[in-house]
N, C-alpha and C positions, 0 to 999 in steps of 0.2 A: 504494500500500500504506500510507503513512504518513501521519496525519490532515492534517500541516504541513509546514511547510520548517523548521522550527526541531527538529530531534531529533540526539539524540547518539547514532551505533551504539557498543553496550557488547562485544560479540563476537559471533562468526558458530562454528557448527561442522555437523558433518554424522554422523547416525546413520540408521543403514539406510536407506539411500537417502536420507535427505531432508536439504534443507538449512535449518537453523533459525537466523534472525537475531535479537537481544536487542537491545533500543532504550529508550531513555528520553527523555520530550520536555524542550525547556527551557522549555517553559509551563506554570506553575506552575497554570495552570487544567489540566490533564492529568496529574496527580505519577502515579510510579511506576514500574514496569519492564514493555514489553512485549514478546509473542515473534511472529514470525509466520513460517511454512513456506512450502517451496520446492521443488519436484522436480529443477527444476533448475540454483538459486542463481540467476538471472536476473530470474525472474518468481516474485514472491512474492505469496500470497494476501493481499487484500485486507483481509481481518480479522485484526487483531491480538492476539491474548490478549493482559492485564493479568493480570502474574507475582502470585499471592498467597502469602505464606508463612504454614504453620502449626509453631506450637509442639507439643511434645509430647504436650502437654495439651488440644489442639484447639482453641487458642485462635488467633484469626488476626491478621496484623502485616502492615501496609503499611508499607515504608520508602523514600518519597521522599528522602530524603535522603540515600541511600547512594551517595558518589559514585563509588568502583571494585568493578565486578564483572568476574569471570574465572568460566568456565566450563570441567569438564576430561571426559573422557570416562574411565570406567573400567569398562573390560572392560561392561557392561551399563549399569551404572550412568552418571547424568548428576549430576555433581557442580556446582553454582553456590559460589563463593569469595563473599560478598559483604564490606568493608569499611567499614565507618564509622568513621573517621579521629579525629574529633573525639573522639569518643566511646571508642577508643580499644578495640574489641571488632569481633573478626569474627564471621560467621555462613557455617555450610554448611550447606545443604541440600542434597538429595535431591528429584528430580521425582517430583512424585504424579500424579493424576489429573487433569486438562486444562488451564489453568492454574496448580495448585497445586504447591507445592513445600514439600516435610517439614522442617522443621529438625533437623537430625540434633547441631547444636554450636553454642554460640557459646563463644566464649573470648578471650580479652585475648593470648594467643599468638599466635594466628594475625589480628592488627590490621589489617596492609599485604596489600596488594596479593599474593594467594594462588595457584598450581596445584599440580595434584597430578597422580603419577605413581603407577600401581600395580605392585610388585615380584611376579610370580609366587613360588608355593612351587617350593622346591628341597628336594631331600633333606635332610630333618632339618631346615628351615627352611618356615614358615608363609607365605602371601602378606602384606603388606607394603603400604602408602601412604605415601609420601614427600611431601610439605609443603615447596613453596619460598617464602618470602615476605621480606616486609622489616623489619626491627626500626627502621631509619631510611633515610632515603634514598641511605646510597651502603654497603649491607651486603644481601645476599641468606641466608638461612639456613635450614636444613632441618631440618624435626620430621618424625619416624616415629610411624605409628600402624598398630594392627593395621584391618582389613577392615571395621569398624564405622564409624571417624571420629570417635568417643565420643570418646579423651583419646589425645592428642600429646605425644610428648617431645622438646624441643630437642637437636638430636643438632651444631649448632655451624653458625659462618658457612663457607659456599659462596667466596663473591665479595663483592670489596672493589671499591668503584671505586680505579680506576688514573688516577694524575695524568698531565697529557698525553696523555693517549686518549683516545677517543670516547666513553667510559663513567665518565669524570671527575666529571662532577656528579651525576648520578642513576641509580638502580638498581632497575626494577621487573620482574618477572619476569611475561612473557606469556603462556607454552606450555610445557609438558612433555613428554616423549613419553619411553619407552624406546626403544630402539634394540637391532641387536646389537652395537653397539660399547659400548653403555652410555647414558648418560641423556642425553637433547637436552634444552637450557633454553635456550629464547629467551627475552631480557630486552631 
């Protein structure tokens, strides 16, 4: 499936049925992020899309250089988290048509290392996206936004790393899910 032996997997998830893996190589002759499908997680087709994002404006942006991406699923939707560190701004997109993927945000809030979780409506309350990310590396913190993704509010830090434990030095958040018990955040 993969053109080389040199690629880094950036995440895997699975929507109706299928299994979809995200990869980036480390040859600078290949930049970029690609996906390829699975029926069964095992055996992946041979041909890989190369991710493109487009701006609002339909203008199109390849970013090899982004080194952390997270991807989350919501309710329909395929959310991409992307991170550019240096740079000091994240981007979300949204999957478009076969390759493509929509830029729905970038913002200087959401920098580090991103997933989101969607809050169903309840009575007298709206459905809901939660935002965990990182302000620096040992603080995890969460912004809400309404169902759009347009604009986020920092609503404060989650998790602190803890001295003497396992999560002492650094703090990046993997996965989200709801639960019935409440929020699952693997970090």
């Amino acid at each position: 499936m993969l053109p080389e032996k040199k690629y880094r997997g950036l995440f895997v998830f699975e929507k109706k049925g299928k299994i979809r893996l995200f990869w980036s190589s480390e040859n600078t002759s290949l930049p970029g992020i690609f996906s390829a499908e699975s029926d069964d997680g095992k055996a992946f087709k041979k041909h890989s899309t190369r991710i493109t994002l487009f701006r609002a404006d339909g203008t199109k942006t390849i970013s090899p250089d982004i080194p952390v991406i997270r991807g989350s699923v919501l309710g329909t939707k395929t959310i991409l988290s992307l991170s550019a560190l240096e740079k000091k701004r994240g981007i979300i997109a949204t999957v478009g048509a076969g390759g493509s993927w929509d830029i729905i945000n970038e913002t200087t809030l959401l920098a580090g290392p991103t997933v989101f979780v969607k809050i169903p409506a309840t009575s007298g309350k709206k459905s809901s996206v939660i935002a965990f990310s990182t302000r620096d590396p040992k603080t995890i913190f969460q912004a809400r936004s309404n169902d759009t993704l347009e604009r986020f509010r920092d609503t404060g830090d989650v998790l602190d790393a803890r001295r003497r434990s396992f999560d002492a030095t650094a703090l990046t958040p993997l996965y989200g899910e709801l639960t019935p018990q409440g929020i699952l955040l693997v970090y």
